[in-house]
C-alpha positions as CSV (number, residue, x, y, z in Angstrom):
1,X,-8.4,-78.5,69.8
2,X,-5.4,-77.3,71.3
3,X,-5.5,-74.1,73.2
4,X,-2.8,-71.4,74.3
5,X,-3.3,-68.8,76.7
6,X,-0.9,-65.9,76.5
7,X,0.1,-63.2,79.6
8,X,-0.6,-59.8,78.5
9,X,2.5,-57.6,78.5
10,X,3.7,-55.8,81.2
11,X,3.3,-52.1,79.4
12,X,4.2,-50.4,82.7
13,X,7.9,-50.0,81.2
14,X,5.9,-49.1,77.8
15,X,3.4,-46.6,78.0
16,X,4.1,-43.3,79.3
17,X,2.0,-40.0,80.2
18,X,3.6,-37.3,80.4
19,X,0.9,-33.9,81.0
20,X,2.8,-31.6,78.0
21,X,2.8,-34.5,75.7
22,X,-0.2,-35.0,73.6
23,X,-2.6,-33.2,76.4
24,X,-1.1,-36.4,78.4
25,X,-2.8,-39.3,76.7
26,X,-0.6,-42.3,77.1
27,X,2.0,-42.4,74.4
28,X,4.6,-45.0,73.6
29,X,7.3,-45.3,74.9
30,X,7.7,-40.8,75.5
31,X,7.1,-40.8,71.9
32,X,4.1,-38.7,70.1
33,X,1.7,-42.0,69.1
34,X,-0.2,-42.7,71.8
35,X,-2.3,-45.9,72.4
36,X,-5.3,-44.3,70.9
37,X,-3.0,-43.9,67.6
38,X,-2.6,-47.7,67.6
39,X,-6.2,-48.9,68.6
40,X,-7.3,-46.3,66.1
41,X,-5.4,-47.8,63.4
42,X,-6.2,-51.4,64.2
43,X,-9.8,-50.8,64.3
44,X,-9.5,-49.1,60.7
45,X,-7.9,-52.8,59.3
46,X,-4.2,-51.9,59.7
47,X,-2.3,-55.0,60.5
48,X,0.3,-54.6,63.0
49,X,2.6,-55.5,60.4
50,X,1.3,-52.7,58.4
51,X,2.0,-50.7,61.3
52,X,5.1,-51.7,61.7
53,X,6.3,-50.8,58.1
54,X,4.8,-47.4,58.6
55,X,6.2,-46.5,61.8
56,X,9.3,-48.4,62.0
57,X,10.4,-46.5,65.6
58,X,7.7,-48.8,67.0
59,X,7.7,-52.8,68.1
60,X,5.5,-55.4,68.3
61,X,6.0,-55.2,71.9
62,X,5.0,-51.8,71.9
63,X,1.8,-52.5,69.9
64,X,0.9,-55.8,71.9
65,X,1.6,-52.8,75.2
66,X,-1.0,-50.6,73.7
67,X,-3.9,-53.6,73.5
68,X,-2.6,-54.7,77.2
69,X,-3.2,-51.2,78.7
70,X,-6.4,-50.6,76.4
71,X,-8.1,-54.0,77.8
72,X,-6.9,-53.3,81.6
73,X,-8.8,-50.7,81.6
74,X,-11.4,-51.5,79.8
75,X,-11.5,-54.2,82.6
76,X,-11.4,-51.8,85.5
77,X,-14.1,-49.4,84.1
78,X,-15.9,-52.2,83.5
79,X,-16.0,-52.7,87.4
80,X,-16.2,-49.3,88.2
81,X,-20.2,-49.3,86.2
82,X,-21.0,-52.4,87.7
C-alpha cells in the first residue's frame, strides 16, 4: 500500500477576520463565506467541486484553507480540554 502524506495549507494568507464582517467569523479571503459556510456545506454532501460550480469566486485552495484552519483548531482546543 502506498501512502502519501500531504502538508496542510498555510491559510494564514487565506482566511481573514475582520470584526464588521459576518459578526467577525473567519471568512475567505475578506469575502462574505466564511469557513463555517464551507464546513457546513461539506458536512451536508456538497463536493468541493459542487462548490466550486456554485461559488465560482472561490478555489480549491481556498476550500482545502477552510479544512486547514478548521482542524488546527480543532487541534488546539483539543489541548486546551485536556
Amino acid at each position: 500500500m502506498r501512502e502519501i502524506f500531504l502538508d496542510m495549507i498555510d491559510y494564514k494568507e487565506i482566511i481573514t477576520i475582520e470584526p464588521g464582517k459576518r459578526g467577525g467569523k473567519p471568512t475567505i479571503r475578506g469575502m462574505r463565506i466564511t469557513v463555517g459556510d464551507i464546513l457546513g456545506w461539506l458536512a451536508s454532501g456538497m463536493t468541493i467541486s459542487d462548490i466550486l460550480s456554485d461559488f465560482d469566486e472561490l478555489t480549491d485552495t481556498d476550500i482545502y484553507a477552510a479544512l486547514s484552519y478548521a482542524a488546527d483548531r480543532e487541534n488546539k482546543t483539543y489541548q486546551m480540554a485536556v
